[in-house]
MINU-435603 format. One record per residue (C-alpha): x, y, z negated. Coordinates in pm, whole numbers, plus 50000, padded with zeros to 5 digits. Example, Ala and Ser with C-alpha at 12.3 -4.5 7.8 and 13.67 -1.06 7.14 Angstrom:
<nodes>
<node><u>51230</u><v>49550</v><w>49220</w></node>
<node><u>51367</u><v>49894</v><w>49286</w></node>
</nodes>
This chain:
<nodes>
<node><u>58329</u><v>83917</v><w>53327</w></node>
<node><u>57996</u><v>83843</v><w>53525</w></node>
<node><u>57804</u><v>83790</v><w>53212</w></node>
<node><u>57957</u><v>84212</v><w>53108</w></node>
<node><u>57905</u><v>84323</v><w>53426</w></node>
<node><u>57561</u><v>84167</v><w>53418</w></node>
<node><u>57453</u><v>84349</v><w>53108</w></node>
<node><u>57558</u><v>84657</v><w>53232</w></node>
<node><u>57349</u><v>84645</v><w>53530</w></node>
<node><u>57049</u><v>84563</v><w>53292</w></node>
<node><u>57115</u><v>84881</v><w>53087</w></node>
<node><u>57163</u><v>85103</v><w>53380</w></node>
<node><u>56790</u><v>84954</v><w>53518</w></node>
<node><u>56634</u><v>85015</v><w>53182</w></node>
<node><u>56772</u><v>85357</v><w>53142</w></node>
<node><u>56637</u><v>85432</v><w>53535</w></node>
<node><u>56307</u><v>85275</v><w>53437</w></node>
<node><u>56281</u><v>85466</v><w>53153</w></node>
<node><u>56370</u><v>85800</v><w>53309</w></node>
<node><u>56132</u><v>85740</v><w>53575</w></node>
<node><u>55823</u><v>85667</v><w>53360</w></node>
<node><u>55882</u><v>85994</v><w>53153</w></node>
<node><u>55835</u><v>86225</v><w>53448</w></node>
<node><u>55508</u><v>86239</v><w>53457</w></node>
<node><u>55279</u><v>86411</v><w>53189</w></node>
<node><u>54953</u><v>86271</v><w>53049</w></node>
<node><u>54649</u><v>86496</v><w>53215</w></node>
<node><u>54583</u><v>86734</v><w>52934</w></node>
<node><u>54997</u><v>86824</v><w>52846</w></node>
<node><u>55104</u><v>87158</v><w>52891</w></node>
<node><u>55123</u><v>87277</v><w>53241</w></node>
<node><u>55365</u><v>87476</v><w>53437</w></node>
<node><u>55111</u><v>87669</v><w>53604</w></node>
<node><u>55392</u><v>87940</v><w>53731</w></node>
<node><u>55718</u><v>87885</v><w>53860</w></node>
<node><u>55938</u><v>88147</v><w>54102</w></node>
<node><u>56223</u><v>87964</v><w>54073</w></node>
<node><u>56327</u><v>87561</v><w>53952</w></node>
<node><u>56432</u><v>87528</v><w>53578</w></node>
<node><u>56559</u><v>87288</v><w>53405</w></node>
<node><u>56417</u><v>87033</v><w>53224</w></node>
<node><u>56589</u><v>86806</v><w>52910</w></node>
<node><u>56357</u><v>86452</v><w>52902</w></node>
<node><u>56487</u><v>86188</v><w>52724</w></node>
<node><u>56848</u><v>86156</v><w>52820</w></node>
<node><u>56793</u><v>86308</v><w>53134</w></node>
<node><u>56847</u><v>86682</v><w>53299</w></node>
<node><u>56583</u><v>86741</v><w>53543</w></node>
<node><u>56498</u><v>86973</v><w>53773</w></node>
<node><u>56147</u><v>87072</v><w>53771</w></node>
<node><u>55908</u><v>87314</v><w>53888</w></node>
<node><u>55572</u><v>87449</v><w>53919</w></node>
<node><u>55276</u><v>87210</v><w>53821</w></node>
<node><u>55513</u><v>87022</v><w>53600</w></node>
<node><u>55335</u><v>86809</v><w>53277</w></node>
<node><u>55549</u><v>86883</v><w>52958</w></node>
<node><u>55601</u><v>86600</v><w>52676</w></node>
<node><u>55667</u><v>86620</v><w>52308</w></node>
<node><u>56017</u><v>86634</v><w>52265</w></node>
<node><u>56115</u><v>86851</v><w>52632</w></node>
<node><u>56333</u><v>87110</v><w>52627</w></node>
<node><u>56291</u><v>87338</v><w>52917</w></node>
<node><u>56543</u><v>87637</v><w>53001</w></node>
<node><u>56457</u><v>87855</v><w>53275</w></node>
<node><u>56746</u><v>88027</v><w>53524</w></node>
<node><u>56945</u><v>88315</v><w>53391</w></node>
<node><u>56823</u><v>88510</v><w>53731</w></node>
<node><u>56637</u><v>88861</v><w>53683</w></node>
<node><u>56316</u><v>88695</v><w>53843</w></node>
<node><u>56064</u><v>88612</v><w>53548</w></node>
<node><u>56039</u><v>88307</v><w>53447</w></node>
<node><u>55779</u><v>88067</v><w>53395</w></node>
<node><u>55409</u><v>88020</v><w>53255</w></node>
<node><u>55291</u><v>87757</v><w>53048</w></node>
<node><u>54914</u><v>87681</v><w>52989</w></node>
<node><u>54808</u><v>87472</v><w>52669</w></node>
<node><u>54491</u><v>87407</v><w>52424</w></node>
<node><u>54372</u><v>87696</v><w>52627</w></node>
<node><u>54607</u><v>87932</v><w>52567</w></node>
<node><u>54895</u><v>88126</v><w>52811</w></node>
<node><u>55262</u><v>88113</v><w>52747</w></node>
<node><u>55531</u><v>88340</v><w>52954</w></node>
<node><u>55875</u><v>88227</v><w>52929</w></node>
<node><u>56140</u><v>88496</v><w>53007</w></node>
<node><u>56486</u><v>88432</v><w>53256</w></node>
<node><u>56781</u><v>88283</v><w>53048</w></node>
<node><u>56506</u><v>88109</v><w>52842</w></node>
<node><u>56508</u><v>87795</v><w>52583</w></node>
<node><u>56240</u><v>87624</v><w>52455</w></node>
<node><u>56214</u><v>87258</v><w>52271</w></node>
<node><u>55832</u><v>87165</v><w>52266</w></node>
<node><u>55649</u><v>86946</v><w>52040</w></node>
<node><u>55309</u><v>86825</v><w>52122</w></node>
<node><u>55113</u><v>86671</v><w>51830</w></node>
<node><u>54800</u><v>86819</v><w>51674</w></node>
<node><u>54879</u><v>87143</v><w>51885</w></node>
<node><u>55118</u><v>87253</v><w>52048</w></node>
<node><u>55461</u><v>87483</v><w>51913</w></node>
<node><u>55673</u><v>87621</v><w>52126</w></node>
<node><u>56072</u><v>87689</v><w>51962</w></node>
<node><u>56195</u><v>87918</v><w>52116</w></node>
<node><u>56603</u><v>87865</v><w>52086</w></node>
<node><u>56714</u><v>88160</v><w>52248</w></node>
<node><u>56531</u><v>88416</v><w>52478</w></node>
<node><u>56156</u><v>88562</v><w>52549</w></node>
<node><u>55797</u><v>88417</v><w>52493</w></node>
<node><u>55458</u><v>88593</v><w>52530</w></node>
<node><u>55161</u><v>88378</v><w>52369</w></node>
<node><u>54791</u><v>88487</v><w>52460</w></node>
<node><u>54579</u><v>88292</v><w>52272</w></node>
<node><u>54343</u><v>88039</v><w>52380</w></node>
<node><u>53957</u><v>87970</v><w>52301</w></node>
<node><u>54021</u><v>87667</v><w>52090</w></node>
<node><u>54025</u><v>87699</v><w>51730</w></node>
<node><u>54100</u><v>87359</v><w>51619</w></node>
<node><u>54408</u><v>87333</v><w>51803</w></node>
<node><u>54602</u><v>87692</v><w>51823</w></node>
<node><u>54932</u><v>87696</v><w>52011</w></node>
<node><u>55249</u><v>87822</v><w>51782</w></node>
<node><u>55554</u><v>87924</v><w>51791</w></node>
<node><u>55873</u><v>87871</v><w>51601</w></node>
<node><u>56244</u><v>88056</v><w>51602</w></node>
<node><u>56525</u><v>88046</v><w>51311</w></node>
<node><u>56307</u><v>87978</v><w>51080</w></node>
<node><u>55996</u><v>88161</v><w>51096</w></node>
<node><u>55668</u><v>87947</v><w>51235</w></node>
<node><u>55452</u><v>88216</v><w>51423</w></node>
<node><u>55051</u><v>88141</v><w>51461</w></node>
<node><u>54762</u><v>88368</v><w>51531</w></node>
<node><u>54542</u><v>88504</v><w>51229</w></node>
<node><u>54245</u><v>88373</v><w>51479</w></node>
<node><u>54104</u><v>88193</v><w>51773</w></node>
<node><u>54016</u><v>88513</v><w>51938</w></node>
<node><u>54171</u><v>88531</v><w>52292</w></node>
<node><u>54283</u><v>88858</v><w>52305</w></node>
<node><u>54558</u><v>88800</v><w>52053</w></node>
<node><u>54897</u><v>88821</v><w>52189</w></node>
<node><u>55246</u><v>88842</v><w>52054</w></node>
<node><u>55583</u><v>88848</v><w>52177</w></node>
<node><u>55950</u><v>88657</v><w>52036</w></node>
<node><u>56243</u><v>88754</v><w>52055</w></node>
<node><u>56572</u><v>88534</v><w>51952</w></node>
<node><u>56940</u><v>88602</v><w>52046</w></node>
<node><u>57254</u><v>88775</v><w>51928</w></node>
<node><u>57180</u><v>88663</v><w>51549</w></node>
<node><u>56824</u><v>88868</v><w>51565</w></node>
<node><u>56475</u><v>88710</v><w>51592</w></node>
<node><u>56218</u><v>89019</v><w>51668</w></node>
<node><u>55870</u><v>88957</v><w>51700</w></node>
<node><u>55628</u><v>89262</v><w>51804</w></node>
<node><u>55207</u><v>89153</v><w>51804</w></node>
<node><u>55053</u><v>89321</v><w>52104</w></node>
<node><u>54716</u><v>89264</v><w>51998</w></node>
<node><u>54494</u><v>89098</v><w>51716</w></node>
<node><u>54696</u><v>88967</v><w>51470</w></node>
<node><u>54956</u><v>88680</v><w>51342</w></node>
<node><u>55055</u><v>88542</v><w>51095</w></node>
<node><u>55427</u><v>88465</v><w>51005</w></node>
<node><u>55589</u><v>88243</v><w>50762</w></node>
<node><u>55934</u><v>88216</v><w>50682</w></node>
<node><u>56125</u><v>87936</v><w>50538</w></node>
<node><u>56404</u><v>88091</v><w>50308</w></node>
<node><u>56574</u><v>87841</v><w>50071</w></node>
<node><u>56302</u><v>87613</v><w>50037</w></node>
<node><u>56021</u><v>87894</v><w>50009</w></node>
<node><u>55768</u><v>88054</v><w>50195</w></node>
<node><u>55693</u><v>88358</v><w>50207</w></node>
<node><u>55422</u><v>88458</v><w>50470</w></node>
<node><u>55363</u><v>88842</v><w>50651</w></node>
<node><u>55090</u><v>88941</v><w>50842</w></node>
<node><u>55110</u><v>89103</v><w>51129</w></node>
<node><u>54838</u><v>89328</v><w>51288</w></node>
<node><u>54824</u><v>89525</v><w>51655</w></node>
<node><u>55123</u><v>89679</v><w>51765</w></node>
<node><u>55321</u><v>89593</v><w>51497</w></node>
<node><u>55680</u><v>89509</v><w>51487</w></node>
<node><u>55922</u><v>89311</v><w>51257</w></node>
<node><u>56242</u><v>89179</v><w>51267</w></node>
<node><u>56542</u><v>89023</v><w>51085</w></node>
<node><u>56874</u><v>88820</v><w>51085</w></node>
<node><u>56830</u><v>88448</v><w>51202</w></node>
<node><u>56808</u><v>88230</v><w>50944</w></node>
<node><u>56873</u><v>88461</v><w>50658</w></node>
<node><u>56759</u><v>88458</v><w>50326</w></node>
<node><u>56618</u><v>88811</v><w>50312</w></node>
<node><u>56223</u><v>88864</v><w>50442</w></node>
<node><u>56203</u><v>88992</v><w>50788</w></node>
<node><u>56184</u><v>89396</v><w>50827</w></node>
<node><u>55811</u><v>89505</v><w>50906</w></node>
<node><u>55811</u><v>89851</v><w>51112</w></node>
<node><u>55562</u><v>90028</v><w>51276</w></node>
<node><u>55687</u><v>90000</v><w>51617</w></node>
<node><u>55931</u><v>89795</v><w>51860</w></node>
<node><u>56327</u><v>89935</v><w>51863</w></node>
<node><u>56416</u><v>90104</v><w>52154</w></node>
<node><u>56652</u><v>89818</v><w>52260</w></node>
<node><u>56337</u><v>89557</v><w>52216</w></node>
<node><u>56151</u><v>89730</v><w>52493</w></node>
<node><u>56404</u><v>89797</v><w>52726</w></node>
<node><u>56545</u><v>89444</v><w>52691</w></node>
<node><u>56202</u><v>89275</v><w>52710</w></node>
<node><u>56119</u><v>89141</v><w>53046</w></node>
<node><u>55884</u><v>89414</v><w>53242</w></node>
<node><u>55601</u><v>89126</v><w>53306</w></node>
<node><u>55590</u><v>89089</v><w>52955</w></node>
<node><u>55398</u><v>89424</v><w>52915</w></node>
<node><u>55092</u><v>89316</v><w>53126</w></node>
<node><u>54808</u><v>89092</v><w>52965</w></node>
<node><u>54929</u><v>88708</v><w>53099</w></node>
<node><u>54635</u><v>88581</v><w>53351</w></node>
<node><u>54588</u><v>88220</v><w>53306</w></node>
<node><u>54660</u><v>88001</v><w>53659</w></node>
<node><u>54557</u><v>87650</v><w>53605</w></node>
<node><u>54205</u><v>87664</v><w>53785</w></node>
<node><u>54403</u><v>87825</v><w>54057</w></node>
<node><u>54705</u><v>87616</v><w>54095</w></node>
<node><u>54852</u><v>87433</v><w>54408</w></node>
<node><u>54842</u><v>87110</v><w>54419</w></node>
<node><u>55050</u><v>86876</v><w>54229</w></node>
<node><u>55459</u><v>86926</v><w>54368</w></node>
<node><u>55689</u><v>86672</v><w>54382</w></node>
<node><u>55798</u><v>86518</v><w>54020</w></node>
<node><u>56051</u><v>86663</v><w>53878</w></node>
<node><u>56392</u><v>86539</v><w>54038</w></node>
<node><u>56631</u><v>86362</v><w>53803</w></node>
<node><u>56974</u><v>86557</v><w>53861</w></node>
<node><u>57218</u><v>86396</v><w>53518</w></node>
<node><u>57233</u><v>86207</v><w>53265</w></node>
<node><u>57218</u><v>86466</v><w>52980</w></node>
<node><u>57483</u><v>86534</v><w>52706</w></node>
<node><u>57517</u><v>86663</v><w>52398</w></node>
<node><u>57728</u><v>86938</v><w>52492</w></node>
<node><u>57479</u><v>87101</v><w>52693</w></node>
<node><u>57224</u><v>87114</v><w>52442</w></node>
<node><u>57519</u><v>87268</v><w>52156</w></node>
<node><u>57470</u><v>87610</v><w>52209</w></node>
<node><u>57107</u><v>87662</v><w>52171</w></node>
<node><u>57092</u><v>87478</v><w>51828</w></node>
<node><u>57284</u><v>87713</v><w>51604</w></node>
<node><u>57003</u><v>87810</v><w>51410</w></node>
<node><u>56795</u><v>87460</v><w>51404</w></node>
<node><u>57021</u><v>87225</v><w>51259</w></node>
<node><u>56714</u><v>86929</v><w>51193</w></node>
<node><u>56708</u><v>86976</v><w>51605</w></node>
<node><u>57035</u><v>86948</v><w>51600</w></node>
<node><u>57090</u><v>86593</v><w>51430</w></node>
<node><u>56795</u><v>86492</v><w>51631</w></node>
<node><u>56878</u><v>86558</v><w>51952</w></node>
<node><u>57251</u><v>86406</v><w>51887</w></node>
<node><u>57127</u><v>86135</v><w>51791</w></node>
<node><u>56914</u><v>86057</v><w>52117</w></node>
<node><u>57197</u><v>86220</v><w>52365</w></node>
<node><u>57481</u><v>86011</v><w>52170</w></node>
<node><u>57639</u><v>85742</v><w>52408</w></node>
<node><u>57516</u><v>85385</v><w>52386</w></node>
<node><u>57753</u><v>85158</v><w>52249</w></node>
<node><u>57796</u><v>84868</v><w>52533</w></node>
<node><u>57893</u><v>84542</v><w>52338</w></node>
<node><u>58112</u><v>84285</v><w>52520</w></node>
<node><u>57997</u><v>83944</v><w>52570</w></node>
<node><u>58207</u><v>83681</v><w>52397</w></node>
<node><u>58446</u><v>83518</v><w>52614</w></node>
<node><u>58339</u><v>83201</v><w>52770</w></node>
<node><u>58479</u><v>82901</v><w>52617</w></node>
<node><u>58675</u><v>82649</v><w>52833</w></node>
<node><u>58592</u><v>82301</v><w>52765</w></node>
<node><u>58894</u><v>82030</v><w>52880</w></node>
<node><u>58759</u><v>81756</v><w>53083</w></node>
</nodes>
């Protein structure tokens, strides 16, 4: 009983330990450098809460609140990212950075750095700019079965993944396109947004973003572990990324405590 009860306790401290050393970002991640309003932030196998001058890791998934107030702003390799209210994003961090977007609103304004371009990624399509120039700017769209994308200026460059092809569009300024999640039919390129595109977009989204970094307060508090996270939470944004799916099950699936043998009495 002491030895079970032992190894439990040495679990719970690693799991602690771990959660604690994930908080903080290496210098260089992608910084919150805007934040009206706490979101939530998946690390690990924990839920945190988390705000403005946050350092994101590979693997984070951050979803902002489902209040009217905008969002949040993300700065990385240079460039400026605007996430929308009732937001979703999983991030990897490798080469560059991609944002996948889950369900929601992005605006990326491209950076100066050429080697290392920030993307973005949503039911199957991988979005990138057609250049380094930082006036290119696009917008993402994906919910109710429909991912949109409109550019707002310079150009990108989309490829979608449709039954092991790729097929690859290019988008210039002010164009629009837009198609069923995860279908096997190319994506619908129109001159200009649907009606219900701009008036569901989020109003900040129409101004050029304005990046904050230089200008941010100093670092808050780290972000405040609030649960262990669970699979369930994560279920409902991963409808059209099954590989994320599998993945994140397996690292929110509950450890499997195994019982110590029972001691053996020896007869004196």
């Amino acid at each position: 009983m002491y030895r079970l009860s032992f190894l439990l306790l040495l679990q719970a401290l690693a799991w602690t330990s771990t959660c604690c050393a994930a908080v903080a970002g290496p210098a260089g991640a992608p910084l919150v450098s805007l934040a009206e309003q706490p979101f939530r932030l998946l690390r690990g196998t924990g839920n945190y809460v988390a705000g403005r001058g946050a350092r994101l890791q590979d693997g984070d998934i951050v979803a902002t609140s489902t209040s009217s107030t905008p969002g949040i702003q993300i700065e990385a390799d240079g460039a400026t990212v605007a996430l929308g209210p009732a937001t979703q994003v999983y991030i990897t961090v490798k080469a560059s950075t991609n944002f996948v977007l889950l369900n929601g609103w992005m605006k990326i304004q491209s950076g100066a750095n050429p080697n290392n371009p920030v993307s973005a990624s949503a039911g199957g399509l991988h979005v990138s700019v057609a250049n380094s120039a930082v006036n290119n700017a696009f917008i993402l769209h994906a919910g109710a079965g429909k991912t949109e994308l409109f550019v707002e200026s310079g150009e990108a460059l989309v490829d979608q993944a449709q039954a092991g092809q790729h097929r690859q569009l290019r988008l210039a300024r002010e164009q629009y396109a837009a198609g069923v999640r995860n279908a096997q039919q190319p994506m619908t390129l129109l001159p200009r947004p649907s009606r219900q595109f701009s008036s569901d977009m989020p109003p900040v989204f129409a101004d050029r973003l304005a990046p904050l970094a230089s200008s941010a307060a100093p670092a808050p508090a780290a972000p405040r572990l609030d649960h262990r996270a669970v699979f369930a939470e994560v279920v409902p944004w991963l409808t059209d990324e099954p590989a994320l799916r599998q993945s994140l099950q397996r690292r929110l699936a509950p450890r499997k405590i195994v019982a110590a043998p029972a001691a053996q009495l020896v007869p004196r």
